[in-house]
C-alpha positions in Angstrom: 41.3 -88.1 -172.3 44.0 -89.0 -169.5 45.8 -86.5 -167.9 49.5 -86.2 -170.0 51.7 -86.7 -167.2 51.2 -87.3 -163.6 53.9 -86.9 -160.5 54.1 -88.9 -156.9 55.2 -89.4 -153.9 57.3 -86.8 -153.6 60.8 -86.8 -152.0 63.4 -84.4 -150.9 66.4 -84.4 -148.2 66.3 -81.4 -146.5 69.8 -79.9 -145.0 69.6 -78.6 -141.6 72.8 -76.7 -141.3 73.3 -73.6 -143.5 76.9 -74.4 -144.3 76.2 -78.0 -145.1 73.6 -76.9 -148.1 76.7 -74.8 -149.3 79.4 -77.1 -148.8 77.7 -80.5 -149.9 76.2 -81.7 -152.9 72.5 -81.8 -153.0 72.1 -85.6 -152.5 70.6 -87.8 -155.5 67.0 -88.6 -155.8 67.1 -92.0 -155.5 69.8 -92.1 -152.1 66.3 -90.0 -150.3 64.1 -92.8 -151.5 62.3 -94.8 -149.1 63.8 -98.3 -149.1 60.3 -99.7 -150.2 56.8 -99.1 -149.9 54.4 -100.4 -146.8 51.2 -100.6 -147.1 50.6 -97.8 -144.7 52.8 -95.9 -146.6 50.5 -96.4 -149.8 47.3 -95.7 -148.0 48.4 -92.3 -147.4 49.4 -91.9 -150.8 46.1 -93.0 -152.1 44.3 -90.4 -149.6 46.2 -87.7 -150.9 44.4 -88.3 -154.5 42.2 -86.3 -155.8 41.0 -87.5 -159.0 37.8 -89.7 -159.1 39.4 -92.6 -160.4 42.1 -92.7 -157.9 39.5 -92.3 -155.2 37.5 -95.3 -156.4 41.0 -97.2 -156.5 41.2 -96.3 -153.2 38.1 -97.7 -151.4 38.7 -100.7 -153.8 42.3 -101.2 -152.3 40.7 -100.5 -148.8 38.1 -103.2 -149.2 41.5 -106.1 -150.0 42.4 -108.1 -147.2 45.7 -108.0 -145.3 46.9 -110.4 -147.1 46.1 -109.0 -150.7 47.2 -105.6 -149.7 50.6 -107.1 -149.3 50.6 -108.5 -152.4 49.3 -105.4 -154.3 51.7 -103.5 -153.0 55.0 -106.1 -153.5 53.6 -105.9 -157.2 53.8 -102.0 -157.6 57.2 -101.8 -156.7 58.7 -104.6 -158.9 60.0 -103.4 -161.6 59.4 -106.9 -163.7 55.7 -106.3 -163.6 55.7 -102.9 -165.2 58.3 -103.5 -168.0 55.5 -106.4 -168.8 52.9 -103.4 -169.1 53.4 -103.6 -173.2 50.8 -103.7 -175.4 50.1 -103.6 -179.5 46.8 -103.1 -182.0 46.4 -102.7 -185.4 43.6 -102.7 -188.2 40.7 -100.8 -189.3 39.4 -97.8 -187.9 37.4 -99.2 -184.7 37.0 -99.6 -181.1 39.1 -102.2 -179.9 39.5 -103.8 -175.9 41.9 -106.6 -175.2 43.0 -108.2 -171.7 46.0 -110.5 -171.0 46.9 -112.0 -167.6 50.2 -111.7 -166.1 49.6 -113.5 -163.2 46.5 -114.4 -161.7 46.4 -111.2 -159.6 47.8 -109.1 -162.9 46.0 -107.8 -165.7 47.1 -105.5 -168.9 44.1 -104.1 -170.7 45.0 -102.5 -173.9 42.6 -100.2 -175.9 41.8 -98.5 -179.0 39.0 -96.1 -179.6 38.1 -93.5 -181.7 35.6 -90.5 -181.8 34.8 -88.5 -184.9 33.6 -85.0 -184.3 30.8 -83.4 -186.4 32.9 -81.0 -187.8 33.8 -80.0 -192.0 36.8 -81.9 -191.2 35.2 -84.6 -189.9 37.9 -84.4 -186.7 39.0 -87.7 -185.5 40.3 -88.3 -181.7 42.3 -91.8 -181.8 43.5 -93.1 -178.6 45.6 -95.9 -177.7 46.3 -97.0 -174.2 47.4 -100.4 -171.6 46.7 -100.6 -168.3 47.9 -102.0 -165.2 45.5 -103.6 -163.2 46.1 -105.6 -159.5 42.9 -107.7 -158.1 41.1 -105.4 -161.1 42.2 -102.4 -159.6 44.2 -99.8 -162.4 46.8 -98.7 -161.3 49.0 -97.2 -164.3 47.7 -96.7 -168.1 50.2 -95.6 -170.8 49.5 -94.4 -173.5 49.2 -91.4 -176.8 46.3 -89.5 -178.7 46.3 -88.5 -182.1 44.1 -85.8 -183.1 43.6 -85.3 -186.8 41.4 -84.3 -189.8 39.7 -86.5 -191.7 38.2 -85.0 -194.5 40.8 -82.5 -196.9 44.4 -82.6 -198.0 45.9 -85.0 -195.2 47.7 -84.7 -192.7 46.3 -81.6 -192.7 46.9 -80.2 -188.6 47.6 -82.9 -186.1 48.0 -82.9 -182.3 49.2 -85.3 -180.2 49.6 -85.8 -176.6 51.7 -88.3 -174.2 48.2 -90.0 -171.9 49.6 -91.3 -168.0 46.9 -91.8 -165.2 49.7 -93.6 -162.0 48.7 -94.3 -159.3 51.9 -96.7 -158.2 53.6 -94.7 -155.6 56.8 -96.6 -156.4 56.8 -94.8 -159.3 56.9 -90.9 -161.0 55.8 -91.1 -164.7 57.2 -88.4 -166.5 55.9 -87.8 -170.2 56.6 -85.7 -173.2 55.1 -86.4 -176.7 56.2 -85.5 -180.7 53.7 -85.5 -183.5 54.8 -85.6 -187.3 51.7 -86.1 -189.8 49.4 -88.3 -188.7 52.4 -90.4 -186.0 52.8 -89.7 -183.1 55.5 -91.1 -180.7 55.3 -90.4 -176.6 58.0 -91.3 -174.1 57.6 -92.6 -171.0 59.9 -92.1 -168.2 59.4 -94.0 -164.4 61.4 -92.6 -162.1 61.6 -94.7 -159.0 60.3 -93.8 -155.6 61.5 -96.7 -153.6 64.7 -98.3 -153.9 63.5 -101.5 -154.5 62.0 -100.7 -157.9 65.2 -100.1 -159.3 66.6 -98.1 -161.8 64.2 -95.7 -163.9 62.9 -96.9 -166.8 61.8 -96.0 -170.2 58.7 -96.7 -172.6 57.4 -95.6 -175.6 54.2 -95.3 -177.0 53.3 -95.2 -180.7 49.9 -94.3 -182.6 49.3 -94.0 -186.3 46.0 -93.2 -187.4 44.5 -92.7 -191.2 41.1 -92.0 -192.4 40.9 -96.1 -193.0 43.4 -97.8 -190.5 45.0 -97.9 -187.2 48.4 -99.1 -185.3 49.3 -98.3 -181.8 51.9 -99.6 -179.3 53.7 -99.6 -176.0 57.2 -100.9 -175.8 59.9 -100.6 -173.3 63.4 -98.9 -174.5 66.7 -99.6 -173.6 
């Protein structure tokens, strides 16, 4: 399962003079922000990653060209490209795997799966997720799990979580999730690192799962 909410590249303007902590208000997030990101800049984000896939994205991104990594990099910070990270499936209970191309250097995978545990309740994991990928490199999947019974009065007890892996250092994705029966509804909040991302903004992911069928979905909200 992917981690429920990830933080980056953290910022913070840091007053020198007693009085003027006091006296002035704490400047806003986005007036510290970077005015974009270099690819310097993201290479020392990526080494400060611990998790394996972030690692493997790393040497990936190290083995681009110059030329590449200045297009990877343009396309994490603009904003266009992520509110296209939107995705949609629907049917009967299976494993599903889609990819549409943005570009020719941009990739959204979405996918479906499902695992059913060997339990008396026959305890089904549903998770739906897209993912961003530059020269086949992810970079940000959004998405939610249901977790629910199978077998016995339904819904019977749910859980659900809000599913971010990020590793677009223009970006913080903050996450929070609500689960009601077998629907549950995550939202998905990217606050901007660098100014030339933009303004923050907000997605939601959707999953509905029954014993028999399946709908899951990533939209952005206004």
């Amino acid at each position: 399962m992917l981690t429920s909410t990830t933080g980056r590249l953290t910022t913070a303007a840091i007053a020198t003079a007693a009085g003027l902590a006091v006296l002035a208000p704490a400047a806003h997030a986005a007036d510290a922000a970077p005015a974009k990101l270099s690819v310097p800049a993201y290479e020392k984000y990526l080494k400060q990653q611990s998790t394996p896939a972030a690692k493997k994205a790393a040497a990936k991104f190290a083995a681009l060209n110059k030329n590449q990594k200045a297009v990877f990099v343009k396309t994490l910070q603009d904003q266009k490209v992520y509110k296209a990270l939107t995705g949609r499936a629907w049917g009967k209970i299976r494993n599903v795997t889609t990819t549409d191309r943005y570009n020719k250097n941009v990739t959204f995978v979405t996918k479906a799966s499902f695992k059913i545990a060997k339990d008396k309740h026959r305890t089904t994991t549903a998770t739906f997720s897209v993912t961003e990928k530059i020269f086949n490199i992810p970079v940000t999947t959004e998405g939610a799990t249901l977790i629910y019974p199978t077998i016995g009065k339904l819904p019977g007890v749910t859980k659900a979580s809000a599913d971010v892996f990020n590793i677009n250092a223009a970006i913080r994705i903050d996450a929070t999730s609500a689960v009601k029966g077998n629907f549950t509804t995550a939202r998905i909040v990217a606050v901007p690192q660098v100014k030339a991302f933009g303004k923050k903004a907000v997605k939601q992911a959707t999953l509905r799962a029954t014993k028999g069928d399946f709908i899951g979905k990533l939209a952005n909200q206004k």
